[in-house]
N, C-alpha and C positions, 0 to 999 in steps of 0.2 A: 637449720644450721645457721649459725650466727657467722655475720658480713664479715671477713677479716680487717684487721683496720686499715691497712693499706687500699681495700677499695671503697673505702669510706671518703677519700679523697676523691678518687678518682668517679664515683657515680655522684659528688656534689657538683664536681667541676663538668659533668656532663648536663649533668641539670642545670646549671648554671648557662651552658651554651645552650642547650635547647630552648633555653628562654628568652636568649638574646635573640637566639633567629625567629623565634615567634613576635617578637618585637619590629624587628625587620621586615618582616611576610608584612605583619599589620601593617606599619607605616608604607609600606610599597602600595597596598590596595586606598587606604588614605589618601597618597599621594597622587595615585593612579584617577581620584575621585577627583581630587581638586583641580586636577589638571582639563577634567570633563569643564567645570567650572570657565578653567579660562580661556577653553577651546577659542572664543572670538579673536584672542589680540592673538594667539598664536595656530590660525587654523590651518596655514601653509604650511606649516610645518610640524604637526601633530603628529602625524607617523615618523620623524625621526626623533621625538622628544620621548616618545615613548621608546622609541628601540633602547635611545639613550639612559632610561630612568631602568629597562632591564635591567642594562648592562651594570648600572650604576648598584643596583640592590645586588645582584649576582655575587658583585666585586665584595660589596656588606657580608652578605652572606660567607663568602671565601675565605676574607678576613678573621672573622669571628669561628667559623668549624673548625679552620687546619691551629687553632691558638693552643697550645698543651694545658695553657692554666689560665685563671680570669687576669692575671695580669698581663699575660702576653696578648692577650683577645683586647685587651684595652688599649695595649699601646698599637696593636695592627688594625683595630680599627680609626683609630685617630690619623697614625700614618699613611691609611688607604682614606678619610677624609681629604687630607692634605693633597697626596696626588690627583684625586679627583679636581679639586680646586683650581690648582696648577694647570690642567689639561682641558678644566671650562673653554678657556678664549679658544683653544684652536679648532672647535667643533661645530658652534653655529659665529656667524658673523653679527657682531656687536652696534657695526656702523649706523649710526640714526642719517632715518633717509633726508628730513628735515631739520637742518643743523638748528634754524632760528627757531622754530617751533617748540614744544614742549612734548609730541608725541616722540615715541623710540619706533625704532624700526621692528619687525618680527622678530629678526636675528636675535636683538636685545631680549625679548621678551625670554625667549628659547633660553640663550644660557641663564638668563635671571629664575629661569625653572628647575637648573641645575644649582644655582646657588640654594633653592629650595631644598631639593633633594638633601645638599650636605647639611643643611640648619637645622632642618630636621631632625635629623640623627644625631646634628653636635649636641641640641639643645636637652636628646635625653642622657646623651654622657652626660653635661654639666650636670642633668639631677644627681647624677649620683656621685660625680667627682667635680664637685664647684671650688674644692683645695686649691686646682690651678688659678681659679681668679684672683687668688694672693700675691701670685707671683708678675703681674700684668704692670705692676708700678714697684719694682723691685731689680737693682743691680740694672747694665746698661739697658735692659727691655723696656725701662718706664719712658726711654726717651720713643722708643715707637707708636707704646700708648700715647704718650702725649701728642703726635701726629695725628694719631687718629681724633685724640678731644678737637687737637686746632679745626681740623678740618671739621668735624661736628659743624661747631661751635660756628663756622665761615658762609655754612650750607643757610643760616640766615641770609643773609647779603648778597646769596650767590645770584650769578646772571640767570638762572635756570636752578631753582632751588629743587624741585623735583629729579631735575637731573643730575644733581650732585648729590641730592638724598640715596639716590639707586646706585651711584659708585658709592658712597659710603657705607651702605649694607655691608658689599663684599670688601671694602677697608674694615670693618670692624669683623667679620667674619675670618677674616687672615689672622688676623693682630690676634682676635682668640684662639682659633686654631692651634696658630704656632704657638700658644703660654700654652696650651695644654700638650700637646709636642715637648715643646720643653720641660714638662710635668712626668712625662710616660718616658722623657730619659733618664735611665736610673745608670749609664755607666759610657765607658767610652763605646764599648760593642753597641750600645742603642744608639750613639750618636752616629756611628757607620754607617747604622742600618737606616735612618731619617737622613743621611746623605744621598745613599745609593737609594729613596723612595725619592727625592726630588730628583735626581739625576736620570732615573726612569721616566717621570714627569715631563722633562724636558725633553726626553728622548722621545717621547709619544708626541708632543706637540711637532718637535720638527721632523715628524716622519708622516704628518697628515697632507704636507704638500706634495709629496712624493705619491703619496695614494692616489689624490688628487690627478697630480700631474698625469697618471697612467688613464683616468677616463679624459682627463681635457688637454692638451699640449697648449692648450691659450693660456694655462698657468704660468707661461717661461712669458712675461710679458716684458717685452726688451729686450729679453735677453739673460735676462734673471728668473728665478727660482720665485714665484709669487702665491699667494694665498687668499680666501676672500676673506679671512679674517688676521691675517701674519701681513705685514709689509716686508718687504724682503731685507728691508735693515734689519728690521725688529729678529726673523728668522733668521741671520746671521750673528745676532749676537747670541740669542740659545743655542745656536750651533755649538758657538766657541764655549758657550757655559759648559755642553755637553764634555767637550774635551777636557776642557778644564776638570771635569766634577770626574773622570777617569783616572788624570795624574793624581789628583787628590787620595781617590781609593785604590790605588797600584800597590801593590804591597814587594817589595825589593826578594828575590828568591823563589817567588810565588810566579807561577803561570799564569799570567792575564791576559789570556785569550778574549773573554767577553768583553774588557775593558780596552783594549787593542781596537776591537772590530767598533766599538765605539767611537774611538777617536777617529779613525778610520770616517765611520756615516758624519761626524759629527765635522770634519775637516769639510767633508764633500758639501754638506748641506751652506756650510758658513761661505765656503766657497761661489755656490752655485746662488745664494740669496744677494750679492756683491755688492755686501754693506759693506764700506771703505774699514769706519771706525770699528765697527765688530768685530775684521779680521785684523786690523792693529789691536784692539785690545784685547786678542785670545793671544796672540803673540806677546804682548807687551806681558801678557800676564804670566806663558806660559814661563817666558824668560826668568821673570819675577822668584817665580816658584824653583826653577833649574839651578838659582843664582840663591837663592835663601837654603838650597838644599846643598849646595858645593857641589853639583853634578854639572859641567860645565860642557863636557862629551855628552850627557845625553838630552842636552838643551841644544846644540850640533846639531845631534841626528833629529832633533824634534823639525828643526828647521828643513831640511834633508828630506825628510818626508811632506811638511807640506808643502817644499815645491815642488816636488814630486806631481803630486795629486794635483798640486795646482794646475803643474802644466798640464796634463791627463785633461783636466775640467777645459780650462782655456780651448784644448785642442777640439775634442769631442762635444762639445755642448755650446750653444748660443752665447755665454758667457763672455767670449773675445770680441763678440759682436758688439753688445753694451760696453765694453771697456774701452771698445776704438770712438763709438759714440760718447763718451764723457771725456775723453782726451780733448776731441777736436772741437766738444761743445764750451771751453772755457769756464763750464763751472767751476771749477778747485778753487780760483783764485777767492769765491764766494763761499765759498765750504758747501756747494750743489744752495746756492739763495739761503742761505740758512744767516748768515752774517746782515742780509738784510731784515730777517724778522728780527733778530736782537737788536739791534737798532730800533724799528719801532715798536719794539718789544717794552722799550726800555725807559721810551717816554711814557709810557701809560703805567709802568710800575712807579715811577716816581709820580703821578698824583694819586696812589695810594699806598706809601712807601709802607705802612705799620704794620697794617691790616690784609692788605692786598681785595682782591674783590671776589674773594668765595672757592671753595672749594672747585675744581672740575673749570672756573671759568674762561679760561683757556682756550677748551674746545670749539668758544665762538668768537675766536679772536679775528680769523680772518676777515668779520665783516669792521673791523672796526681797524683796520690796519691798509694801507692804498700798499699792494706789490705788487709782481707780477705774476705769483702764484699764490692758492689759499690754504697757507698751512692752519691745523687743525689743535696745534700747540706751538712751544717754542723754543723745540728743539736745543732746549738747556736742562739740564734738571734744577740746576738754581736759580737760574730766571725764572722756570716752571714755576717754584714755589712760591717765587717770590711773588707773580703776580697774582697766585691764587690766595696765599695765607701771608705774604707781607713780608717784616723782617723777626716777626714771631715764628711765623713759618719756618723763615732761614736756620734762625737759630734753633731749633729744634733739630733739624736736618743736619746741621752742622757736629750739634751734640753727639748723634745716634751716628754719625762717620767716624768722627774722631776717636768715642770709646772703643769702635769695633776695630780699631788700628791700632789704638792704645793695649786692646788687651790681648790680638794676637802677635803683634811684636813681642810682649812680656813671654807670652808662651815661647814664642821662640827662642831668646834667652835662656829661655828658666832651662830647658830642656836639653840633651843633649840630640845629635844631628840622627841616631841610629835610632832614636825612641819615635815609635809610632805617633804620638800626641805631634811630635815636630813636622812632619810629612801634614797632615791633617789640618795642622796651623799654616804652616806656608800652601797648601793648596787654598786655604781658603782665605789667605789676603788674595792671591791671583785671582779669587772669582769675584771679591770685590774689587779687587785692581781692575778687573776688565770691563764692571757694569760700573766705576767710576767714569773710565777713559770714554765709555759710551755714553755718560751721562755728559758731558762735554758739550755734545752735539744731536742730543736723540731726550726723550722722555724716560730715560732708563730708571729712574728715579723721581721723586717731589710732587708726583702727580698720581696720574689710573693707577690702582693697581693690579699693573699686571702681572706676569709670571717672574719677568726681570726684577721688579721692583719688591714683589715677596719675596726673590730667595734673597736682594738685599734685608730685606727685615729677619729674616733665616740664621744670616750670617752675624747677626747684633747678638741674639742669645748663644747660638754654636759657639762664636769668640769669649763670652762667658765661663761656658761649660769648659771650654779647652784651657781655658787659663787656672779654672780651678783644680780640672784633672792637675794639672803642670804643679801647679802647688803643692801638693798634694805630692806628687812625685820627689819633689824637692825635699818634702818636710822628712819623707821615709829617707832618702839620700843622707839626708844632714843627722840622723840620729844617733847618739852614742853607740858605740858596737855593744857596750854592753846593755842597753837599751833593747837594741835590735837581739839581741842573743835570749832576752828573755822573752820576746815575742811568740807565741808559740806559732808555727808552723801551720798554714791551712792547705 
């Protein structure tokens, strides 16, 4: 009996996923090999790298079976690369044990096996969709790629060219990721759903210290919320991302329970990590967003609640403890010493104002700097850059801020206040608002890339896409009724 043609589809598209997962099996046993290989640099931590590369194929695996057709398998596995990427830092700790030296710590090794894991698998999607590589020097994304050539390009010159070579893997690993992300979104619904996969992302990273904390209570160090690979700044401002990236996907009429209970962990977390600037910038942002949306009551009650929680945290957890100790220790006046490394920050960028002196080099700034403490960067994102990649650097950096402000104000505009695109624009100047205000005083940008600093690069193309939809929206608006009347109807 001959196939009906209706499942003529349906058994190519299954053959089609049986092959991707047989793909996947392979490279897991591949991978599983190589990793026998570098058993020496990572031998302490072998049994969790493995747990980690299960769980990492499983997630592959998951991606690709539940997809209905080869295009939704493409864009969820890309999506489920991304969030893996995202959730690297928080699982082994990155810290090299000798800062002056040229070897990495274990920790390093460990996530640099995870960066493995996703190249792997990114590198056979490009065989088959390298279309996205078109788009990596196009509209405002080209200004991220060109971050990623400066710093290349820097990794000659740098203090530790090896060590800047090994953050540049996962800077150019990002930068591609997100062009093919921005490839596999075909509409405002996919751009949603790569909102609420980084917003998952970030929800996993600030729920590892909480794991944590239940085997070691030595994590509250101070009196804070601490992590062996999160500093409890850094943890407070994914916090507030978390919140942030909730308001953004609330939908007005709609139950957001799951979105709720997030802002909820995501208040507590930013809270309990008692980063100063990370809890004014989820605020400054959240305001931002309440104030661009005309909802002015429920930017009230946003406040309302987290003092609420706040006090709750203050009352019940060590948190009041570190707050009475930074009072009476007179850092504010210093921004916690941060005011002195820009100062000596400041003379070493001017004798290499152009150029600056290499990618990453930063991280060894402390020995080349007399204070009273050894910071490890400097705690500006534009001084950041500047002393790594110059005023080539700047200006790059400056470029890829300005568009992504330039082109979701346009959205805003263009749109009216009820249309979903407007919500989506104004959540997402707040999450750059907030990883601005923290790039102030913190690495939130210009440097590593970390979590904060891809979903800045996130939000360069997202503001793209939304200004396009916005157009788009506009252009159907403006169109003759009799225009519109001969449209036919879908």
């Amino acid at each position: 009996m001959a196939s009906s043609p209706t499942s003529q589809p349906s058994t190519l598209a299954s053959a089609s996923r049986n092959k991707a997962i047989l793909w996947i099996v392979g490279l897991g046993i591949v991978t599983l090999a190589a990793l026998v290989l570098f058993l020496p640099l990572s031998s302490d931590q072998s049994i969790s790298i493995m747990a980690v590369g299960a769980v990492f194929f499983i997630i592959m695996w998951f991606a690709v079976s539940t997809a209905p057709n080869p295009q939704v398998r493409d864009r969820n596995l890309i999506f489920a690369l991304w969030w893996v990427l995202m959730g690297s830092e928080a699982i082994f700790s990155y810290v090299t044990d000798d800062a002056e030296g040229k070897g990495f710590s274990s920790g390093a090794y460990s996530e640099a096996m995870i960066w493995v894991f996703v190249g792997a698998v990114f590198i056979l999607y490009t065989c088959r969709h390298s279309q996205y590589l078109k788009i990596l020097f196009t509209g405002s994304y080209k200004w991220v790629s060109w971050f990623g050539v400066v710093c290349l390009l820097s990794c000659a010159y740098a203090e530790q060219p090896i060590f800047s070579l090994a953050w540049v893997i996962k800077l150019f690993l990002a930068i591609a990721l997100l062009a093919a992300c921005n490839y596999e979104i075909k509409g405002v619904d996919d751009l949603r759903i790569f909102l609420k996969v980084t917003q998952w992302a970030l929800l996993f990273m600030i729920s590892i210290p909480f794991l944590r904390l239940l085997a070691d209570t030595a994590v509250l160090a101070e009196g804070r919320l601490y992590d062996v690979s999160t500093a409890p700044t850094v943890l407070s401002v994914d916090a507030g991302l978390v919140v942030l990236y909730s308001l953004t996907l609330s939908r007005a009429g709609q139950k957001n329970a799951a979105l709720n209970f997030f802002v909820v962990i995501g208040m507590i977390a930013m809270l309990m990590g008692g980063g100063k600037t990370g809890i004014l910038g989820c605020i400054f942002g959240a305001l931002a967003f309440y104030t661009l949306r005309g909802k002015f009551k429920a930017g009230a009650r946003f406040l309302l609640i987290l003092l609420v929680i706040g006090s709750l945290v203050v009352a019940f957890t060590p948190l009041g403890t570190y707050l009475k100790f930074y009072v009476d220790s007179g850092q504010a006046g210093s921004v916690t010493g941060r005011s002195d490394v820009w100062a000596a920050g400041w003379q070493l960028i001017k004798q290499k104002l152009i150029l600056g002196r290499g990618f990453m080099s930063s991280r060894f700034l402390s020995y080349k700097i007399d204070i009273d403490w050894m910071p490890n960067h400097l705690h500006n994102g534009f001084l950041e850059v500047m002393y790594n990649n110059g005023l080539i650097g700047l200006f790059v950096i400056l470029m890829m801020l300005g568009w992504t402000v330039r082109n979701l104000f346009n959205v805003i505009r263009t749109v009216d206040t009820d249309n979903p695109i407007h919500q989506l624009a104004a959540g997402c100047f707040a999450i750059f608002f907030n990883i601005f205000v923290n790039g102030m005083v913190s690495r939130a940008f210009g440097s590593r890339p970390d979590g904060t600093f891809m979903v800045l690069f996130s939000m360069v193309f997202v503001s793209d896409r939304l200004l396009a939809a916005a157009r788009k929206k506009a252009e159907v608006r403006e169109m003759p009724q009799w225009q519109l009347s001969s449209v036919p109807a879908r």
